[in-house]
C-alpha positions as a Markdown table, in Angstrom:
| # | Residue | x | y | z |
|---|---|---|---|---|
| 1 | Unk | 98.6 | 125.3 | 185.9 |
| 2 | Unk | 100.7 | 128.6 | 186.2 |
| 3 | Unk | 102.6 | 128.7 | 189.6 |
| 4 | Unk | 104.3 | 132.2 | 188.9 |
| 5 | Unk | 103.1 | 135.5 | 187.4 |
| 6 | Unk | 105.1 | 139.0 | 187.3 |
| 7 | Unk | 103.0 | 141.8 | 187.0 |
| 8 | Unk | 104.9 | 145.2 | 186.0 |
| 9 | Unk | 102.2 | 148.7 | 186.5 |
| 10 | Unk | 103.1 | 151.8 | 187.6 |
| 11 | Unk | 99.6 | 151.4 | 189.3 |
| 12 | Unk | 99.7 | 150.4 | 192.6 |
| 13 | Unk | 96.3 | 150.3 | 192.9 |
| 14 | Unk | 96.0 | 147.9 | 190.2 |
| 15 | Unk | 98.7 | 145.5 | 191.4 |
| 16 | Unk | 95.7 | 145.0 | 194.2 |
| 17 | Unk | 92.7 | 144.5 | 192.1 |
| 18 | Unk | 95.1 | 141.8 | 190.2 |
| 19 | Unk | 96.1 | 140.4 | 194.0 |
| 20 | Unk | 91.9 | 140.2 | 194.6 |
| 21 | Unk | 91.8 | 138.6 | 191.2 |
| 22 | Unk | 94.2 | 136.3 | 191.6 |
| 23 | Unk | 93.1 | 134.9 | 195.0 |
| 24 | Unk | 89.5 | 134.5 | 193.4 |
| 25 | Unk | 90.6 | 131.9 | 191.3 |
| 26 | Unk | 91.5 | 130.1 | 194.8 |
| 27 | Unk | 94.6 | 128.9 | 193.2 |
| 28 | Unk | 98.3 | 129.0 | 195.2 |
| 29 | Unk | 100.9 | 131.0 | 193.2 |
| 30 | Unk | 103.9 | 133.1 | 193.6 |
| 31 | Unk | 102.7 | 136.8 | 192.8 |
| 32 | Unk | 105.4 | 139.4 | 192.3 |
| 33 | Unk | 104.8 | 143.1 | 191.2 |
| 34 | Unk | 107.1 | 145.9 | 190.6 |
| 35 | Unk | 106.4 | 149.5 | 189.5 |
| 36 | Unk | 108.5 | 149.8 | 186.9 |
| 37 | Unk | 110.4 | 148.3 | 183.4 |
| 38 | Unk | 113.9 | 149.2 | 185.0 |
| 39 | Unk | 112.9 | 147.0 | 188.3 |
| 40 | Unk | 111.5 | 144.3 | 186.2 |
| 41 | Unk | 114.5 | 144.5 | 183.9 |
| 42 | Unk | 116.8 | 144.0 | 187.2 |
| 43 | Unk | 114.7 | 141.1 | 188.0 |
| 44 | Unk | 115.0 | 139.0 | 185.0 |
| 45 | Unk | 119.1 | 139.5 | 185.4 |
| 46 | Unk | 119.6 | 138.4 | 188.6 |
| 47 | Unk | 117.5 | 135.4 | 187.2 |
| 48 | Unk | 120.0 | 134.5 | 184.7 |
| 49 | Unk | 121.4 | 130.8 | 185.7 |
| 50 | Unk | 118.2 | 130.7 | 188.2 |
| 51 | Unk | 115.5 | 129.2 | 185.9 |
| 52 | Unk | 114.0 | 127.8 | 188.5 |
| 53 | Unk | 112.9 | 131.9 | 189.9 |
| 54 | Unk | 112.0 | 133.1 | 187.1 |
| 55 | Unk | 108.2 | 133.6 | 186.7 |
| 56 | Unk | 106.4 | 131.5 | 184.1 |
| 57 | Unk | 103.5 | 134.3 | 182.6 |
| 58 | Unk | 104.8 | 138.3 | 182.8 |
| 59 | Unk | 101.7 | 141.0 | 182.2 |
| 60 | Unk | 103.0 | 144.1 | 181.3 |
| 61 | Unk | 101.5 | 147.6 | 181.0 |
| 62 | Unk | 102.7 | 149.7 | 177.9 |
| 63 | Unk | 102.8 | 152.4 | 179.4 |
| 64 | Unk | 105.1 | 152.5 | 182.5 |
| 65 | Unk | 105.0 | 155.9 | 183.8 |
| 66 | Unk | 108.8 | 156.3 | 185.5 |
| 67 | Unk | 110.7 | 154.1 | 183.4 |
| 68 | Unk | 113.3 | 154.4 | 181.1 |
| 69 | Unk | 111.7 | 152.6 | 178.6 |
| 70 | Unk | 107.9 | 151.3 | 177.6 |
| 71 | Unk | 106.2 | 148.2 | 177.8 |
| 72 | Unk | 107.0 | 147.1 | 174.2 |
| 73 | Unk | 111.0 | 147.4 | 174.9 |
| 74 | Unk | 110.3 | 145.5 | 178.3 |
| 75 | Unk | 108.5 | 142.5 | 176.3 |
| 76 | Unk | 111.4 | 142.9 | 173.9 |
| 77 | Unk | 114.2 | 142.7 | 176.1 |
| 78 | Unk | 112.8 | 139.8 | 178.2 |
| 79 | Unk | 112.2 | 137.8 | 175.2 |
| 80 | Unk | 115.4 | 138.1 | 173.4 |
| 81 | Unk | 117.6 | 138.5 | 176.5 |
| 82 | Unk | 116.3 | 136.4 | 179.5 |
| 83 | Unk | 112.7 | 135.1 | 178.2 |
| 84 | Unk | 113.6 | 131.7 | 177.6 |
| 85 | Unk | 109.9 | 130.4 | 177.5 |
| 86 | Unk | 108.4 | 133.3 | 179.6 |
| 87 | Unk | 105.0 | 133.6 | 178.5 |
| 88 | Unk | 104.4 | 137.6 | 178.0 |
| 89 | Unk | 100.8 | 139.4 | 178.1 |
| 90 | Unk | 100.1 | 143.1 | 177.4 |
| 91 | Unk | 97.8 | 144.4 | 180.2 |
| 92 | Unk | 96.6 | 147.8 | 179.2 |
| 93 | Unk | 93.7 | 150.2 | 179.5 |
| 94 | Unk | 94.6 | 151.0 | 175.3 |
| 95 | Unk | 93.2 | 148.6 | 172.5 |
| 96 | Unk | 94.7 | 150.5 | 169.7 |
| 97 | Unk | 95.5 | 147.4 | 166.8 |
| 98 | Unk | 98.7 | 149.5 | 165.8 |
| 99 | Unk | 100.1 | 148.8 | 169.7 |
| 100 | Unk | 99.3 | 145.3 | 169.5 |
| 101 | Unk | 100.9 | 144.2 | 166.5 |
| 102 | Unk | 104.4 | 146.2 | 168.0 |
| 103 | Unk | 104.0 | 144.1 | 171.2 |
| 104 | Unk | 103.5 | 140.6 | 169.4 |
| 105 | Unk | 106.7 | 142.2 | 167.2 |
| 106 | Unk | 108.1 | 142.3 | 170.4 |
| 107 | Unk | 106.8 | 139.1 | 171.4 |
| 108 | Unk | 103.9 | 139.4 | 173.7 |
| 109 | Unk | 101.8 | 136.5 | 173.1 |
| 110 | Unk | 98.5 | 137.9 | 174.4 |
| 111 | Unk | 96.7 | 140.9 | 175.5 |
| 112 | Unk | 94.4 | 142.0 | 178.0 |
| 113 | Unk | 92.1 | 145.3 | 178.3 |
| 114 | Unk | 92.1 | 146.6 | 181.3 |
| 115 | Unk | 88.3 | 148.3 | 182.1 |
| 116 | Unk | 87.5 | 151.2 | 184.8 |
């Protein structure tokens, strides 16, 4: 059972319809969302030496609107840097195949469409 997710959307309004989502599975976990790569990014370093706060599962949008970098350069970082058996998901309104192969590059291990 997953007891920690990160989600990281420049969507606010998304982070509660994930919230609602979440709390439909009636399931206790630790939810943390941020707005942004660079906040997610700062996250994951003051982790380092604390893998016991780290989230287990990360969903990341691709587009992060007010970052200095995408999601495919988040999934990278956190995988080679700090990931250390982080399970990363893409969470994206886009289905495009080309996208998806650059974020299991990166190493996102699964991907979600978001719908309207």
């Amino acid at each position: 059972m997953i007891d920690s997710i990160l989600l990281v959307d420049d969507e606010n309004l998304f982070h509660l319809v994930f919230e609602d989502a979440c709390s439909l599975l009636d399931i206790t976990l630790t939810l943390e969302t941020v707005s942004s790569a660079d906040e997610a990014e700062r996250m994951f370093i003051e982790w380092q030496g604390k893998p016991e706060a780290k989230p287990e599962v990360v969903f990341v949008d691709l587009n992060i609107i007010g970052s200095t970098f995408d999601g495919i350069e988040l999934i990278r970082r956190i995988n080679f840097k700090y990931g250390n058996g982080v399970v990363i998901g893409i969470i994206s309104s886009s289905a495009d195949e080309s996208e998806m192969s650059k974020a299991v590059t990166a190493g996102a291990q699964f991907w979600i469409v978001k719908s309207d």
